[in-house]
TORTORLO-475742 format. One record per residue: chain; x, z, y of N, C-alpha, C in turn; residue number from 1. Coordinates in pm, 1 decimal, padded with zeros to 6 digits, always signed. Atoms other than C-alpha are relative to their C-alpha. Last residue first. Layout:
TORTORLO-475742
  chain      n.c1      n.c3      n.c2     ca.c1     ca.c3     ca.c2      c.c1      c.c3      c.c2  resi
      A         X         Z         Y         X         Z         Y         X         Z         Y   NUM
...
***
This chain:
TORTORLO-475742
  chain      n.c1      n.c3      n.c2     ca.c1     ca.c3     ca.c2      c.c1      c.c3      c.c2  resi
      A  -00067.3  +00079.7  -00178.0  -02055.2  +00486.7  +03422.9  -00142.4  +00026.2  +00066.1   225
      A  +00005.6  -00059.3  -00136.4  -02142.8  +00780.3  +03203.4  +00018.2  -00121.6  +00115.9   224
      A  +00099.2  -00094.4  -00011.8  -02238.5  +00657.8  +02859.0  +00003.6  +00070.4  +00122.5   223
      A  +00111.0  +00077.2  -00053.0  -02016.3  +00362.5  +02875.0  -00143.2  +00090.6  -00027.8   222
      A  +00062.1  +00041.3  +00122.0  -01746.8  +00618.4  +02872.0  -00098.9  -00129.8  +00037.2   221
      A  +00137.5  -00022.7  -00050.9  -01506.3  +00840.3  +03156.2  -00088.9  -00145.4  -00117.4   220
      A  +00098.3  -00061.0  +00052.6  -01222.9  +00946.0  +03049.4  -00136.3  -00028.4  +00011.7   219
      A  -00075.1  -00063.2  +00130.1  -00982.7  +00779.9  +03297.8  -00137.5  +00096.1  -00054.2   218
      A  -00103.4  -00144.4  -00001.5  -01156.2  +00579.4  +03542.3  -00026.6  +00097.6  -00129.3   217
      A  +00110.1  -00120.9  -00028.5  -01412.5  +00292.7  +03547.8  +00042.0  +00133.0  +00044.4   216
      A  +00105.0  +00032.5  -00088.4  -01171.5  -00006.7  +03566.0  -00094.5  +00094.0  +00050.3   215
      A  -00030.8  +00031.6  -00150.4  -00838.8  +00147.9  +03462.6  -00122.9  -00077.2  +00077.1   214
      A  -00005.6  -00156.5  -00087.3  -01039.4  +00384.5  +03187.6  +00086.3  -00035.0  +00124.9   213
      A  +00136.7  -00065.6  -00078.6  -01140.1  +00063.0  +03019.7  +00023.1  +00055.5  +00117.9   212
      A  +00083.4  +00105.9  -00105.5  -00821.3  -00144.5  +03037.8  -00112.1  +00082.6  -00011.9   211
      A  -00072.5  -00004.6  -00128.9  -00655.0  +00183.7  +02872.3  -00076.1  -00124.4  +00118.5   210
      A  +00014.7  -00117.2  -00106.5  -00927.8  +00277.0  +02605.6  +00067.8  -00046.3  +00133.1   209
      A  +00182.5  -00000.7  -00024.8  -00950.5  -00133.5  +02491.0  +00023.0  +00095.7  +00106.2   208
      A  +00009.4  +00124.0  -00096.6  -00550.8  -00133.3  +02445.6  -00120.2  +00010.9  +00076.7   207
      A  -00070.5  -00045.4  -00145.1  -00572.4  +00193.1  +02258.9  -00003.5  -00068.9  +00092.7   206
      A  +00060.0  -00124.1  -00013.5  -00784.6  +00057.6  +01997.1  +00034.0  +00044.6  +00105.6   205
      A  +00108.2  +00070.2  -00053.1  -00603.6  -00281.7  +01954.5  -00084.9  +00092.4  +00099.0   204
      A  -00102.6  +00033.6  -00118.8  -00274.5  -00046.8  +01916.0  -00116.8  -00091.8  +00077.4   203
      A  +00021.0  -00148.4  -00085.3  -00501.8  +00190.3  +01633.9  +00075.3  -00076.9  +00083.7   202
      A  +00146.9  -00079.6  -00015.5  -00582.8  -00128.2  +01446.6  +00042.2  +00068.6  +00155.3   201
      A  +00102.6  +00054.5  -00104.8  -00254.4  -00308.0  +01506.5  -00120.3  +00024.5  +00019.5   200
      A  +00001.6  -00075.2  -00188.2  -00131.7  +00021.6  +01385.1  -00009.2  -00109.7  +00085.4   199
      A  -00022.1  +00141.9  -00030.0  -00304.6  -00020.8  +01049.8  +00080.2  +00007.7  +00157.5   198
      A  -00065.5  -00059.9  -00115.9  -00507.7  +00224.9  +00880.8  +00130.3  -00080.0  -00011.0   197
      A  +00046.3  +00070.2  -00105.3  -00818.8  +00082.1  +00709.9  +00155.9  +00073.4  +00085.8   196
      A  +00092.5  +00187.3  +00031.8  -00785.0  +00080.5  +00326.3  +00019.8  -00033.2  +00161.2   195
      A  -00094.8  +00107.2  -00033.7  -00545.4  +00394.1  +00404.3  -00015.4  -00136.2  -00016.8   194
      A  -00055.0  -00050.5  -00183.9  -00734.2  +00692.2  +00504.8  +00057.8  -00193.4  -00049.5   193
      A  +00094.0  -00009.8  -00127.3  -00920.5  +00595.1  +00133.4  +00001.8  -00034.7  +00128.2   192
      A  +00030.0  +00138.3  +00016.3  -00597.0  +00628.8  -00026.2  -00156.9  -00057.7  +00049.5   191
      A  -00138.5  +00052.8  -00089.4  -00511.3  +00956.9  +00120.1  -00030.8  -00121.5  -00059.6   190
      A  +00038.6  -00008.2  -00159.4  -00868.8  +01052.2  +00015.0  +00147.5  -00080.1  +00057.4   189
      A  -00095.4  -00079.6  -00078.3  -00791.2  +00932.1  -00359.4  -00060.6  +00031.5  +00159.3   188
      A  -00056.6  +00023.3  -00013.1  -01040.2  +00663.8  -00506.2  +00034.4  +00129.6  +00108.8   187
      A  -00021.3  -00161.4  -00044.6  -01315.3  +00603.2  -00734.2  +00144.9  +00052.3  +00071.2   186
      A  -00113.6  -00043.9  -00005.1  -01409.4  +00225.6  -00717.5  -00004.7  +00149.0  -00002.2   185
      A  -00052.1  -00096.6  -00067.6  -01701.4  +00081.6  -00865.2  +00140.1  +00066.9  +00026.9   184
      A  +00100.2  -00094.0  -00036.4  -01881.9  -00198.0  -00991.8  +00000.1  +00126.4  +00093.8   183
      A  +00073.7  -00106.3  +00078.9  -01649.6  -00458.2  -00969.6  -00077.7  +00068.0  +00066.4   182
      A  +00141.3  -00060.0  -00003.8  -01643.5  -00756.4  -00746.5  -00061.6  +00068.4  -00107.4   181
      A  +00066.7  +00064.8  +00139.5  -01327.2  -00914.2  -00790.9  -00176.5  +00024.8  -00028.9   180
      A  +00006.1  +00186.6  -00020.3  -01245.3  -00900.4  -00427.3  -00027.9  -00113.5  -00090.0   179
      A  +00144.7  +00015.3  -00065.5  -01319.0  -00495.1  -00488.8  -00052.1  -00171.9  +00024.3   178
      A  +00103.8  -00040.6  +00062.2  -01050.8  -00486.1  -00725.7  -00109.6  -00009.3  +00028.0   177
      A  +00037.0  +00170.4  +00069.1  -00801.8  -00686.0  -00528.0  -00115.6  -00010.5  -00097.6   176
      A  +00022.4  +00156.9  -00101.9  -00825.9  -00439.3  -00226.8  -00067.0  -00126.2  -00149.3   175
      A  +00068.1  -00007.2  -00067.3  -00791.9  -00118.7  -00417.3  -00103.6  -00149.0  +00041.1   174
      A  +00061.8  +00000.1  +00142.9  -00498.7  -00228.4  -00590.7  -00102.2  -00011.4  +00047.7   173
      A  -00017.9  +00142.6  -00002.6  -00398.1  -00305.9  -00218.8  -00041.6  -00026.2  -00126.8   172
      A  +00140.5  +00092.0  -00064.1  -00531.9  +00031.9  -00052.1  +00041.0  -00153.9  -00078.8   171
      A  +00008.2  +00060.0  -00136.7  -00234.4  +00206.1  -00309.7  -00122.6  -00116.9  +00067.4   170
      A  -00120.9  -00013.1  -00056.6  -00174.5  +00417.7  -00582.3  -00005.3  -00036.4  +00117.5   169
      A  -00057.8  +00096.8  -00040.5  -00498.7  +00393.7  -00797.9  +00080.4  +00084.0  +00085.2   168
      A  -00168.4  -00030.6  +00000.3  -00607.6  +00617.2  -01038.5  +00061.1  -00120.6  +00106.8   167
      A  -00027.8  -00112.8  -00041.4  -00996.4  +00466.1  -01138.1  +00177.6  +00024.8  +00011.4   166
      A  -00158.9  +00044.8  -00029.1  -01189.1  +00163.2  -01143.7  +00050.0  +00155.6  +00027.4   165
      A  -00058.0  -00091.4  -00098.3  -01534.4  +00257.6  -01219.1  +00102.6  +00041.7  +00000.2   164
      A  -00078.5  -00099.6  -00015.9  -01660.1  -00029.8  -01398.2  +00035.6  +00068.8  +00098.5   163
      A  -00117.4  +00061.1  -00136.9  -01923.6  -00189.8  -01501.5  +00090.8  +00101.2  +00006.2   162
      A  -00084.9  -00101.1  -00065.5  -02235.5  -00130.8  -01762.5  +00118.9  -00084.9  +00106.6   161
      A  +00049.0  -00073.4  -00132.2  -02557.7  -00320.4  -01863.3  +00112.1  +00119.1  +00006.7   160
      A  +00007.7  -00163.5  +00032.9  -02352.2  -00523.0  -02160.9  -00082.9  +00058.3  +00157.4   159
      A  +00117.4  -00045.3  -00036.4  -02418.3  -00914.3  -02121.4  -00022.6  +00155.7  -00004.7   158
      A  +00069.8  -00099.2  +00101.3  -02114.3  -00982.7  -02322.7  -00176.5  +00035.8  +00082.7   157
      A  +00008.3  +00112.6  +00089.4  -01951.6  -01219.8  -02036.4  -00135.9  +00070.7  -00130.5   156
      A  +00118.3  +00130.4  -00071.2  -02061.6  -00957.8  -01781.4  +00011.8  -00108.4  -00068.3   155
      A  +00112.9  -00148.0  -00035.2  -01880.7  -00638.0  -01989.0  -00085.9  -00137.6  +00071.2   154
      A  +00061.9  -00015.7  +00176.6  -01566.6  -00884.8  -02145.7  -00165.1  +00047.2  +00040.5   153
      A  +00057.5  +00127.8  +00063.7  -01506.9  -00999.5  -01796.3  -00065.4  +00017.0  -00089.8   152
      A  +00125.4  +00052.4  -00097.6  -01526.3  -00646.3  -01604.6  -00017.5  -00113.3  -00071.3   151
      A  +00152.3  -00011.5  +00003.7  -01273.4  -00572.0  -01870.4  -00128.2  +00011.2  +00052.4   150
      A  +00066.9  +00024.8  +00127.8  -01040.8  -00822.6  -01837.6  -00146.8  +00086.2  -00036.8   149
      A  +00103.4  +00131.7  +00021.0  -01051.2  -00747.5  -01462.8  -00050.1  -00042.6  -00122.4   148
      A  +00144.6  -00001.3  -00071.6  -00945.1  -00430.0  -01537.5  -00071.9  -00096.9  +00004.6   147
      A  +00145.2  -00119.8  +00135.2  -00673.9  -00475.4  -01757.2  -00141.9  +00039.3  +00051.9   146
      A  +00004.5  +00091.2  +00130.1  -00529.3  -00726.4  -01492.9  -00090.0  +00052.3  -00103.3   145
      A  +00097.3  +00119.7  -00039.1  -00530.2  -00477.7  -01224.0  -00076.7  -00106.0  -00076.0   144
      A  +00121.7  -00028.5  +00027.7  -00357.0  -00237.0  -01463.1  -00135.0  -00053.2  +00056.9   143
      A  +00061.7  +00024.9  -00181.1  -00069.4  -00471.2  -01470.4  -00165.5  +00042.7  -00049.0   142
      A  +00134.9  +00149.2  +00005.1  +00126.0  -00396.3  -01800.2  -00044.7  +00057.5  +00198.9   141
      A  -00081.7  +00109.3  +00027.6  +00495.9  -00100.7  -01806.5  -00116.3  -00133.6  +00007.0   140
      A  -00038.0  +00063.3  +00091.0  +00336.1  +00198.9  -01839.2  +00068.6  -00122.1  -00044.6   139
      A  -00123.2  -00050.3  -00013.5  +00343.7  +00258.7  -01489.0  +00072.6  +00009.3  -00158.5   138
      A  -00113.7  +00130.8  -00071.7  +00097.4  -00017.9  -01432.0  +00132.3  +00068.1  -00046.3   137
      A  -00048.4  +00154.4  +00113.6  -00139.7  +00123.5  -01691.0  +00149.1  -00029.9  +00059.2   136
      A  -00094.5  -00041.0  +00139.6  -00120.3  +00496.1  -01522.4  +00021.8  -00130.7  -00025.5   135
      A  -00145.4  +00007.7  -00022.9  -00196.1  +00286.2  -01171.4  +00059.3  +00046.7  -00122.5   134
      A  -00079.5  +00130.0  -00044.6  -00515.3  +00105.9  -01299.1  +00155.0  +00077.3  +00008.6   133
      A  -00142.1  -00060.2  -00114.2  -00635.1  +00391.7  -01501.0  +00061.9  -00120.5  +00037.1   132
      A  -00174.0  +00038.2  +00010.2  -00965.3  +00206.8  -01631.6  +00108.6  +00119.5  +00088.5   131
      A  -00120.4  -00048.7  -00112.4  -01272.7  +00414.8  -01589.6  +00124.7  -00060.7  -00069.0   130
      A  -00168.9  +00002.3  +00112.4  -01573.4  +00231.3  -01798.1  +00090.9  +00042.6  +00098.8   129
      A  -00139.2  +00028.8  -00038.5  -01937.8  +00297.9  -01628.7  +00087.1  +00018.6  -00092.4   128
      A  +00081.5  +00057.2  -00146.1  -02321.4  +00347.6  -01724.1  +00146.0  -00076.7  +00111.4   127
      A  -00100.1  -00080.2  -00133.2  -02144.8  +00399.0  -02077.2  -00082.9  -00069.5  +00118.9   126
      A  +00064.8  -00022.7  -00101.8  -02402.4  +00250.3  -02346.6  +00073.2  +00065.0  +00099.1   125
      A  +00024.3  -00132.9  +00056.1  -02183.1  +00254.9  -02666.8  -00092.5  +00006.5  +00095.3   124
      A  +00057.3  -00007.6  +00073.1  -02104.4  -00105.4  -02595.4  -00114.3  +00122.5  -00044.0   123
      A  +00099.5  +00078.5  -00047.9  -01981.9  -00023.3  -02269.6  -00103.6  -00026.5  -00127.9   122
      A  +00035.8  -00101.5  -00125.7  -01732.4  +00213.0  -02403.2  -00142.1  -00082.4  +00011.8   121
      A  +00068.9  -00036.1  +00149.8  -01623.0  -00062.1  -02723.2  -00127.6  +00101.6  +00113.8   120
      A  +00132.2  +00079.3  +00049.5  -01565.7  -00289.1  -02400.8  -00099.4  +00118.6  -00081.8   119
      A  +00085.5  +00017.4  -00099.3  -01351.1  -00017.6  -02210.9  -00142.8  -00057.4  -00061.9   118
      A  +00069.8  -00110.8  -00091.7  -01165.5  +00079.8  -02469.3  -00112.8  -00029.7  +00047.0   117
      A  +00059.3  -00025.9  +00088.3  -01089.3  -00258.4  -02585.1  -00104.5  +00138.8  -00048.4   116
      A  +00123.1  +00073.4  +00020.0  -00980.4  -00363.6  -02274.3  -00116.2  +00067.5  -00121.1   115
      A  +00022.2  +00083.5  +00088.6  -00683.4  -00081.8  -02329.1  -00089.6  -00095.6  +00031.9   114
      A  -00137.8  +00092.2  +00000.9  -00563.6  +00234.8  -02091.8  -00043.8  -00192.3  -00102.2   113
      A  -00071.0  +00100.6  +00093.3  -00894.1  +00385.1  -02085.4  +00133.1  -00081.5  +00083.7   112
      A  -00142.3  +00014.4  +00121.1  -00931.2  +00769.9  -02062.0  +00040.6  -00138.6  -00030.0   111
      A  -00108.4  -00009.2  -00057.7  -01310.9  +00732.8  -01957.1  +00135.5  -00008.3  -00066.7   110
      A  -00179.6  +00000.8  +00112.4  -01588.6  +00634.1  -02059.6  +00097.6  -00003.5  +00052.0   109
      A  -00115.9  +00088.0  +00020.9  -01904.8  +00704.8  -01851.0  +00112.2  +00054.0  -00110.6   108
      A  -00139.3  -00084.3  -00009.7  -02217.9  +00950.3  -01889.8  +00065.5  -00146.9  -00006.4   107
      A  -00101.0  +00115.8  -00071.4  -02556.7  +00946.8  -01820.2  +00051.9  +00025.7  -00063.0   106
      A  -00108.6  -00106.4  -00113.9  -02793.0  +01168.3  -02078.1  +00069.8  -00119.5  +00089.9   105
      A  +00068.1  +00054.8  -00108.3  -03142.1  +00955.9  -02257.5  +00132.9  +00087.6  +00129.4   104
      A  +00077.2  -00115.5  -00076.9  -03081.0  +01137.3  -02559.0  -00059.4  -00026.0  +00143.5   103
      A  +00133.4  -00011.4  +00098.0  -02990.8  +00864.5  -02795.6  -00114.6  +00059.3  +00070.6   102
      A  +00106.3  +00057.8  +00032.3  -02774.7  +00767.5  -02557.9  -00137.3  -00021.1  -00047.3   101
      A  +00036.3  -00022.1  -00092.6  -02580.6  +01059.1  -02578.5  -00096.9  -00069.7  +00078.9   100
      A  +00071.7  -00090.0  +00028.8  -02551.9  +01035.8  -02923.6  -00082.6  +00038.7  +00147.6    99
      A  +00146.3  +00051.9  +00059.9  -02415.3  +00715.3  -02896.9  -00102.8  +00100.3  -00028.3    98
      A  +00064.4  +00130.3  -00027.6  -02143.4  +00825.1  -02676.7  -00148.3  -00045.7  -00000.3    97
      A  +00048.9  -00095.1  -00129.9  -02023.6  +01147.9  -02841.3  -00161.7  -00122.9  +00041.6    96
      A  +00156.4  -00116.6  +00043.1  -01999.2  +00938.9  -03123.8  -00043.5  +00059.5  +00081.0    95
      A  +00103.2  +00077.5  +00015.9  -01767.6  +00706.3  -02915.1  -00117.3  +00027.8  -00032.3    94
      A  +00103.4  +00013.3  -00136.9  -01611.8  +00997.5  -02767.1  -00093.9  -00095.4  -00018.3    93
      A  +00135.5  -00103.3  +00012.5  -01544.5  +01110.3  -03139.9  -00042.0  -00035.3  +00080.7    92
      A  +00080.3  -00017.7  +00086.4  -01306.2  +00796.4  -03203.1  -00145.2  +00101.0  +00000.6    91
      A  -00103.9  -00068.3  +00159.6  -01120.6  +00801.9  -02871.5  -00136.9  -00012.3  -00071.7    90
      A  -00001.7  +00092.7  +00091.5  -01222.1  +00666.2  -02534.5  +00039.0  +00033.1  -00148.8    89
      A  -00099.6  +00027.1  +00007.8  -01286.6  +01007.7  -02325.1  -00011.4  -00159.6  -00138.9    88
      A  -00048.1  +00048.4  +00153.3  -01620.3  +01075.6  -02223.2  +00086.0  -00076.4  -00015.3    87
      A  -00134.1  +00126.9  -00007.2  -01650.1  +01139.9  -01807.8  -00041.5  +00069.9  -00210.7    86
      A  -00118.7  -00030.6  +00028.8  -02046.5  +01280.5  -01773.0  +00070.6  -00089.5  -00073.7    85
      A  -00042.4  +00105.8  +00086.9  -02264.8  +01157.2  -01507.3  +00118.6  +00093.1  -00054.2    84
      A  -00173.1  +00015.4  +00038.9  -02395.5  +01366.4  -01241.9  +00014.2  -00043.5  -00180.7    83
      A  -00066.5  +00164.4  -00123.1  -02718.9  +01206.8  -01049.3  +00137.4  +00044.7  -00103.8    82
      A  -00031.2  +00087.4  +00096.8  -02933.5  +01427.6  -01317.8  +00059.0  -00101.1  +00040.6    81
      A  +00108.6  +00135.0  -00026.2  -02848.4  +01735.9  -01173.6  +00018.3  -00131.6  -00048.7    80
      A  -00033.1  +00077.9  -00113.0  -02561.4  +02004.3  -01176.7  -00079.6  -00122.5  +00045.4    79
      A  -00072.7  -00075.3  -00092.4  -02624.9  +02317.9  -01406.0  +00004.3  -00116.9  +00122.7    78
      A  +00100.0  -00113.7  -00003.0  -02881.9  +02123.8  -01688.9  +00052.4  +00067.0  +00167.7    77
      A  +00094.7  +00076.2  -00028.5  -02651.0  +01796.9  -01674.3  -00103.0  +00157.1  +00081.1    76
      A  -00064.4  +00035.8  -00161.8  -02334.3  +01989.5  -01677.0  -00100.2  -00103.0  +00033.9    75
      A  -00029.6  -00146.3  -00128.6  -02474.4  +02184.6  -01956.2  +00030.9  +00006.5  +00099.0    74
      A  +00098.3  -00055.2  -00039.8  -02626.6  +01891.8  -02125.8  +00053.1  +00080.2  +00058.5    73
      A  +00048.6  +00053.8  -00101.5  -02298.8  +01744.1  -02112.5  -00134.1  -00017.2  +00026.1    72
      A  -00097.7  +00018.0  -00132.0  -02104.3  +01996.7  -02249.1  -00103.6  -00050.4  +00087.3    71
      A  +00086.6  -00123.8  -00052.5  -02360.0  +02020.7  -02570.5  +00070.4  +00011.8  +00153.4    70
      A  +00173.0  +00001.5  +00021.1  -02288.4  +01642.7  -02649.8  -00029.3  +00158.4  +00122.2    69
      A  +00030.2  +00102.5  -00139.0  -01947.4  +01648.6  -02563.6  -00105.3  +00028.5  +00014.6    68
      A  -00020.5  -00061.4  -00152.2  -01911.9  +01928.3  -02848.5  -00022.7  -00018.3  +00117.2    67
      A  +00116.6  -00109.0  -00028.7  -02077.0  +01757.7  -03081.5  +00011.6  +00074.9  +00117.9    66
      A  +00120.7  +00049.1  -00072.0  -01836.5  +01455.3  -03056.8  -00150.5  +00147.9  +00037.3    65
      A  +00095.1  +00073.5  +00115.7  -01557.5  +01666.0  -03129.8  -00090.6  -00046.6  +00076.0    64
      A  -00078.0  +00103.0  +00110.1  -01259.5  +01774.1  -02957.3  -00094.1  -00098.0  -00066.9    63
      A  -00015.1  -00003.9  +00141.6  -01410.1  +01901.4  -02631.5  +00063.0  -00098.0  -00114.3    62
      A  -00098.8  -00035.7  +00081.8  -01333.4  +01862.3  -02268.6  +00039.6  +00012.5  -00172.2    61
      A  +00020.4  -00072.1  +00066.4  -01632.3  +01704.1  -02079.7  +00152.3  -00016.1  -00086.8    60
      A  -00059.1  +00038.3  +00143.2  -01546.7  +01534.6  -01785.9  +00024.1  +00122.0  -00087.2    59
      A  -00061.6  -00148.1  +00062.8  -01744.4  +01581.3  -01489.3  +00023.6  -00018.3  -00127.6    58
      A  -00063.7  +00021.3  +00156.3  -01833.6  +01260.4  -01248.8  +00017.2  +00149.1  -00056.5    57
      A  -00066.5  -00105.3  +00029.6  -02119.8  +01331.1  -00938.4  +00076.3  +00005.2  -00196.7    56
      A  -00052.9  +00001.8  +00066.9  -02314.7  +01022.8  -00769.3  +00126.9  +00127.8  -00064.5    55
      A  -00155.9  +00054.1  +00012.6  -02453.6  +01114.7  -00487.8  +00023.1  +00030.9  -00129.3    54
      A  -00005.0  +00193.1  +00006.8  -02841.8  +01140.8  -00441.2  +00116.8  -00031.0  -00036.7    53
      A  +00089.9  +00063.0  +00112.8  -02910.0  +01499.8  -00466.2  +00022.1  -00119.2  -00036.1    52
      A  +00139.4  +00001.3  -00017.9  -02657.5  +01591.0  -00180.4  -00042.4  -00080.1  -00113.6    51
      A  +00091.6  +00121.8  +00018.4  -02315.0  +01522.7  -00164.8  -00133.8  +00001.6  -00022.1    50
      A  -00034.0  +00062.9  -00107.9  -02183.2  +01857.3  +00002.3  -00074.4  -00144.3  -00022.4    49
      A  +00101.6  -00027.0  -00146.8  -02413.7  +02065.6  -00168.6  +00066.4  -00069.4  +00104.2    48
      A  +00144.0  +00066.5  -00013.7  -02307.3  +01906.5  -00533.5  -00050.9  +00009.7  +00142.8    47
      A  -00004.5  +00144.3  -00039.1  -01911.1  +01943.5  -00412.2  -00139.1  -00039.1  +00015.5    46
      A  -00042.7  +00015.7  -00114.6  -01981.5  +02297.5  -00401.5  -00003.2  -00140.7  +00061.6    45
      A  +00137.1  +00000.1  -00088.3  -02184.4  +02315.1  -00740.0  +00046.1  +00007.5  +00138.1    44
      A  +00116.7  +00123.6  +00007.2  -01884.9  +02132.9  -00867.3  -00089.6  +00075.6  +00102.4    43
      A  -00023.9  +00077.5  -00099.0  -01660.7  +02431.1  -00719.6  -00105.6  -00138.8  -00021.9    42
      A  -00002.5  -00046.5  -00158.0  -01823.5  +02726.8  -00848.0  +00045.9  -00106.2  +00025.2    41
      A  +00085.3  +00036.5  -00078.9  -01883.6  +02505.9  -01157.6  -00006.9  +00017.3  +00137.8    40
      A  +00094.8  +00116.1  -00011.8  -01564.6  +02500.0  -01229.7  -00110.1  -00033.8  +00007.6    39
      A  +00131.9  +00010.7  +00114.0  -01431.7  +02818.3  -01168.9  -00066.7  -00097.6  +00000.3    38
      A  +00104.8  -00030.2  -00042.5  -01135.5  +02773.0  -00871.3  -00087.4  +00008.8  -00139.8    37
      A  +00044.3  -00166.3  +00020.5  -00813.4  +02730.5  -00907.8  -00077.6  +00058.1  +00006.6    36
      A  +00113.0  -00064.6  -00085.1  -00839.8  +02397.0  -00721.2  +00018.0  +00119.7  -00001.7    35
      A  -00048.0  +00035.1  -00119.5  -00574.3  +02211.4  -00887.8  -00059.3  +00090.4  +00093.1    34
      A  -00121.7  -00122.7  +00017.2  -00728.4  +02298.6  -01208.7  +00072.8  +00008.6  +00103.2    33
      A  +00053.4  -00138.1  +00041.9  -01010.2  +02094.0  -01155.9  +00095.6  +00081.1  -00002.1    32
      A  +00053.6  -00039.5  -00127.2  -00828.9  +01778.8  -01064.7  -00050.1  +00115.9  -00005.9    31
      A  -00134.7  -00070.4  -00059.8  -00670.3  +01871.3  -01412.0  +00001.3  -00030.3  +00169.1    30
      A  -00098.2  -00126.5  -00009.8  -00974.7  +01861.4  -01563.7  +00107.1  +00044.4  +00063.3    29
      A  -00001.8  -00002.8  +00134.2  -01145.5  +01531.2  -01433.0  +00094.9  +00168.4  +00014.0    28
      A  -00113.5  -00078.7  +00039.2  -01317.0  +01471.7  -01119.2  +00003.9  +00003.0  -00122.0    27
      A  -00060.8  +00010.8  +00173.4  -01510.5  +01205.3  -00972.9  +00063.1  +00078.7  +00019.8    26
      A  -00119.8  -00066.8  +00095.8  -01744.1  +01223.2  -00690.0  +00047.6  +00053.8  -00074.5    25
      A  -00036.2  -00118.8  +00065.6  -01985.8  +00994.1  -00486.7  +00116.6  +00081.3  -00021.7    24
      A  +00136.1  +00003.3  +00052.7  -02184.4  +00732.8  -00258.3  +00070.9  +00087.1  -00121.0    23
      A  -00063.5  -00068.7  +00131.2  -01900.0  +00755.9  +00029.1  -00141.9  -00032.7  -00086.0    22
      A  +00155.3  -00005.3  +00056.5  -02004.6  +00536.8  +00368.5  +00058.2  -00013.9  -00186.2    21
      A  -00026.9  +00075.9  +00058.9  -01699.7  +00723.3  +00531.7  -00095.2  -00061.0  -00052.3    20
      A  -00047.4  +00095.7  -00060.4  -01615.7  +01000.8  +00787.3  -00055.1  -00176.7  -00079.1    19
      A  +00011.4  +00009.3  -00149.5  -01816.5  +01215.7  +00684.4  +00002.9  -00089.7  +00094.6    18
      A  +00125.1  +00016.5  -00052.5  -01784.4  +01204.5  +00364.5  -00093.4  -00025.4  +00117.0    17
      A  +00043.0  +00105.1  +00004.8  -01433.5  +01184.4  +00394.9  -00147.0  -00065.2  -00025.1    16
      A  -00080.3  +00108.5  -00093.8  -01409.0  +01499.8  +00579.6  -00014.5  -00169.1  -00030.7    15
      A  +00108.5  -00014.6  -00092.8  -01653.1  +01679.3  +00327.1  +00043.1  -00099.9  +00115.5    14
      A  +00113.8  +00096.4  +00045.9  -01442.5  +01560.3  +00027.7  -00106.9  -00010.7  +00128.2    13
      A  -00040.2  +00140.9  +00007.5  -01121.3  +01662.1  +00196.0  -00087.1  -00095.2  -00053.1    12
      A  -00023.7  -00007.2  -00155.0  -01270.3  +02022.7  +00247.0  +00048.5  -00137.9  +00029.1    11
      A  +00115.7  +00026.3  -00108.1  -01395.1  +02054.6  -00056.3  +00035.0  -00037.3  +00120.9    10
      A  -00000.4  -00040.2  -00144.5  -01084.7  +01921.0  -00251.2  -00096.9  +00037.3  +00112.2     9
      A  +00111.7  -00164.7  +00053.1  -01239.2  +01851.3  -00626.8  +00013.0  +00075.2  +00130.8     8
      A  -00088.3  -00097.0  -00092.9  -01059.6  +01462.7  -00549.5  -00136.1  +00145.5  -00028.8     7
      A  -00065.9  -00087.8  +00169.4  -01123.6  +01112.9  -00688.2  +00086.7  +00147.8  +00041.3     6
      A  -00145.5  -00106.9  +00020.6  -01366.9  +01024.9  -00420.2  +00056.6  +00019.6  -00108.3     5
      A  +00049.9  -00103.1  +00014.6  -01647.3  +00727.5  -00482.7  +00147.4  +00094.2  +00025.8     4
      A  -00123.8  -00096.4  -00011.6  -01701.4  +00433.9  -00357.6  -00037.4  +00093.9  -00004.9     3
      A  +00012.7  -00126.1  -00066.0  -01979.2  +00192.7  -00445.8  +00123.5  +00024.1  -00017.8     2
      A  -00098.3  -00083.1  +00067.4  -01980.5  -00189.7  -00492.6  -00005.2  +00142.8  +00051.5     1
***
């Protein structure tokens, strides 16, 4: 399963990169806008932090399928062929879609609230489907649920796509998603920090330092005894 950031934050992408075994990152417009920044100036920021190889989302804005189209040569042409563009579930994204196909471009489906979404997505050739797990939930359904359905429909169907779980709230959505064994998660830095943070972690942790540093003395490593 890969992980990927949902965040345009350089400085919070570089940190969890860092810190993390990351394999990309997603943004959509209004992560973008957050930034204030010129959108490529900051993609091509994120590109030099993930390097050639990482996965890189960018969601094309237009109304019409044509539009997608020329978008996502331009964020193909400008950002390399690891970045994948987001296409919204709606009537034109489908055209978008198949056109994009035609052409040999990545791109996922995004925008889905529905199964049906997702499948028609996959159908169309999407390399990924982005459920909103937490929008669903707050709608009133269990976006966990909508997910799994469509990971079923997508490996029952034999489709070559998966999903890239997206919007989540907390390490426990997180959790049940990965235990299903989708394709991909894209996921918050503060949600990230929080798959592993735990204060019998960090109390285990401490425990260790203190019986160390009373046998060997304070500060001192298994690189210096």
């Amino acid at each position: 399963m890969k992980l990927c950031i949902d965040d345009a934050n350089v400085e919070k992408i570089r940190r969890i990169y860092d810190l993390y075994p990351v394999d990309g990152v997603s943004t959509n417009p209004s992560i973008l806008a957050r930034t204030g920044r010129k959108p490529y100036e900051i993609l091509k920021e994120i590109r030099s932090i993930i390097g050639e190889e990482g996965e890189l989302f960018v969601q094309a804005v237009s109304p019409d399928a044509e539009g997608m189209v020329e978008e996502a040569r331009k964020i193909v042409s400008e950002l390399g062929r690891t970045t994948l563009t987001k296409i919204p579930c709606v009537p034109q994204g489908f055209k978008a879609m198949k056109m994009l196909q035609a052409e040999g471009l990545r791109f996922i489906g995004t925008a889905i609230y529905t199964p049906m979404q997702g499948f028609l997505a996959a159908k169309c050739g999407a390399e990924y489907v982005a459920p909103y797990v937490n929008r669903i939930d707050n709608m009133g359904f269990d976006g966990v649920q909508v997910s799994k359905d469509i990971h079923d429909a997508i490996v029952r169907s034999g489709l070559d796509s998966g999903l890239l779980a997206a919007s989540f709230k907390n390490s426990q959505q997180v959790l049940e998603l990965v235990k299903y064994g989708v394709k991909a998660v894209t996921v918050a830095p503060d949600v990230i920090d929080g798959l592993v943070k735990n204060a019998a972690i960090d109390g285990a942790v401490a425990q260790f330092t203190e019986d160390f540093a009373g046998l060997v003395g304070e500060g001192r490593t298994m690189a210096d005894c």
